[in-house]
N, C-alpha and C positions, 0 to 999 in steps of 0.2 A: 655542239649545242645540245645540251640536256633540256628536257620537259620541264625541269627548275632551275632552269639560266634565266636570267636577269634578259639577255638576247633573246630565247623562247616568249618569255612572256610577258615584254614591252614591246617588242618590233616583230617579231613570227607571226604568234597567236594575231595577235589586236588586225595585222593587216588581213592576214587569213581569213579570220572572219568576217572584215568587214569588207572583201569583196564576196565571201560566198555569200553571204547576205543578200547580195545584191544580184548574184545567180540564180537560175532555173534552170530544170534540166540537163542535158546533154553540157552544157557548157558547166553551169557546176560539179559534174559529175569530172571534164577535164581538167579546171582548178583545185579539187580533190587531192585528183591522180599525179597531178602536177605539184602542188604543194609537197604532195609526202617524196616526191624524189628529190624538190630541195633540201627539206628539212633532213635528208637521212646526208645528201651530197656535204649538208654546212654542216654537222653533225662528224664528219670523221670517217665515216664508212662506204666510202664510193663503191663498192666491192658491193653492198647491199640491192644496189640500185638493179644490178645484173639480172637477179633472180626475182626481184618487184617487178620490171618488163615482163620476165620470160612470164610467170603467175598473171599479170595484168591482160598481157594478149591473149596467152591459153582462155581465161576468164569470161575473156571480151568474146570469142569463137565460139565460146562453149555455149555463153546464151545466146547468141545468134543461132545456134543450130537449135536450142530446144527449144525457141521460139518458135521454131518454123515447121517444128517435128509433133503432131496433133497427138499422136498414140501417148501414151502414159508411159510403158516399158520403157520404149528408147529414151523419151527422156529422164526416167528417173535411173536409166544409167548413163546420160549424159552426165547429170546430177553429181553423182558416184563418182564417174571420173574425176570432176571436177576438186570435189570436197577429199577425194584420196589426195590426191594432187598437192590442194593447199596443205592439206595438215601431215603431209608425208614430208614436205618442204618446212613446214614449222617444228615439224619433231626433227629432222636432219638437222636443224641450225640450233635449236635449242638444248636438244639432248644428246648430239654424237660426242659433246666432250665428255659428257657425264659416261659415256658406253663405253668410250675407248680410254680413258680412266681406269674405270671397274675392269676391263677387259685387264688391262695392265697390272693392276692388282692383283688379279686372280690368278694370272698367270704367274706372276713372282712368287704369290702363295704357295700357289702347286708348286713350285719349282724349289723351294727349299723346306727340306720337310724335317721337323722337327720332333722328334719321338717325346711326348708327353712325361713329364718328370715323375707325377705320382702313378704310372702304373709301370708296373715291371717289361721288364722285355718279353718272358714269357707268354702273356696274356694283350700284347698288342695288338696283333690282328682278329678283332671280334671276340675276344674273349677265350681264344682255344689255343692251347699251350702249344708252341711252335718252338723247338728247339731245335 
């Protein structure tokens, strides 16, 4: 299911909202949480839901502890944690293919090395005659 399936946005969205609508608090905060694990489950990517849990409980602990933590430091490395966390996990799923890609290119790069056609052999390393 895509954000622009005809399934998203006759039967997902419409019911979604029209129970959160109908929530407050604590309990719309669970139809939320609850929504987004079906819509990623009917979606194709059960694999996703794994790492939404592990981020949702860390989440869930983390402001429980700097709720309860008065000092400003600790919690603003609670904070920290937190916010590394998520977006350490958003760059890992978004960007590792991009990295190990380029990683793989670079590395083929280096690995066949092609001596430049318009300058001589002489003057290929920096410019200083090597015979």
């Amino acid at each position: 299911m895509l954000f622009s399936s005809l399934e998203f946005l006759l039967l997902f969205m419409p019911l979604v909202l029209v129970v959160a609508l109908r929530l407050r608090g604590q309990p719309l905060l669970r139809w939320i949480a609850f929504s987004s694990v079906v819509f990623y489950a009917f979606a194709g990517h059960w694999w996703f839901i794994i790492p939404m849990l592990v981020t949702t409980v860390v989440d869930y602990w983390v402001a429980i502890f700097i709720e309860r933590e008065r000092r400003p430091g600790p919690r603003a490395w609670l904070l920290g944690i937190s916010l590394a966390g998520n977006l350490g996990m958003l760059a890992y799923f978004k960007y590792s293919g991009l990295f190990v890609r380029t990683a793989e290119q670079g590395r083929l790069a280096r690995a066949v090395r092609v001596p430049r056609p318009d300058t001589p052999k002489a003057t290929r390393y920096g410019g200083r005659a090597v015979r």
